[in-house]
KOLKOLVEX-774620 format. One record per residue (C-alpha): residue in three letters; z, y, x. Coordinates in steps of 0.1 Angstrom, whole numbers, padded with zeros to 4 digits, always signed. Layout:
AlaZYX...
//
This chain:
Unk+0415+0075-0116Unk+0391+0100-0102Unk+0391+0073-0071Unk+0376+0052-0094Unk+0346+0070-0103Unk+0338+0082-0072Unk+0335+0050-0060Unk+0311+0040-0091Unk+0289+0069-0083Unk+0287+0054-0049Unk+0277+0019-0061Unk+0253+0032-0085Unk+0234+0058-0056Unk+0234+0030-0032Unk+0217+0010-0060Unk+0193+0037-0069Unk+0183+0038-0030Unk+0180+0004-0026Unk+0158-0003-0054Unk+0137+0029-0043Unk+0133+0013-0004Unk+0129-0022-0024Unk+0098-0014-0043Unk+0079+0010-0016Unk+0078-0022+0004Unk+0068-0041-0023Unk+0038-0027-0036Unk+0005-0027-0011Unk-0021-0001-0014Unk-0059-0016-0034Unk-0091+0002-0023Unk-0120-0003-0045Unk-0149-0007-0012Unk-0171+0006-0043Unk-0158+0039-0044Unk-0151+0038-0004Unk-0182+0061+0006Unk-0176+0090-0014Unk-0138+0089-0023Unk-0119+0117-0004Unk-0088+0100-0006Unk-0098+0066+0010Unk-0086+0067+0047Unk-0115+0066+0073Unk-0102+0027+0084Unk-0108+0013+0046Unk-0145+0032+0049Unk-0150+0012+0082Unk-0134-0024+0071Unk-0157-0018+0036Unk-0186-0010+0053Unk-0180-0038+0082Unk-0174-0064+0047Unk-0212-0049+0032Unk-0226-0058+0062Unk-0211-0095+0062Unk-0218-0100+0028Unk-0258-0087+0033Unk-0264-0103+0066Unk-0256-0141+0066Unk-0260-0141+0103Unk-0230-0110+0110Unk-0205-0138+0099Unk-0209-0155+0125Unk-0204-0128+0156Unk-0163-0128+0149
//
């Protein structure tokens, strides 16, 4: 008997941890390029991929230097 529920508290903590791995994968990180400049918590890269997307969006002619 006690067999048994060891081995259901080892189905359900495998199934706890693989749900737990499952959704970090799952669920990408959103920055808003609004708040980009003078967030503290946006990584230095976003700043630099936001500011690099302002630039294509204000100057037709940056589009075409990739």
């Amino acid at each position: 008997m006690k067999e048994k529920y060891i081995f259901l508290l080892a189905i359900v903590l495998a199934a706890v941890v693989f749900a737990y791995i499952d959704f970090n994968k799952s669920n990408p990180k959103i920055y808003d390029c609004g708040m980009a400049e003078w967030h503290p918590d946006i990584p230095l890269k976003v700043k630099e991929e936001c500011r690099k997307l302002k630039r294509e969006i204000n100057d037709p002619a940056e589009r075409n230097r990739t």
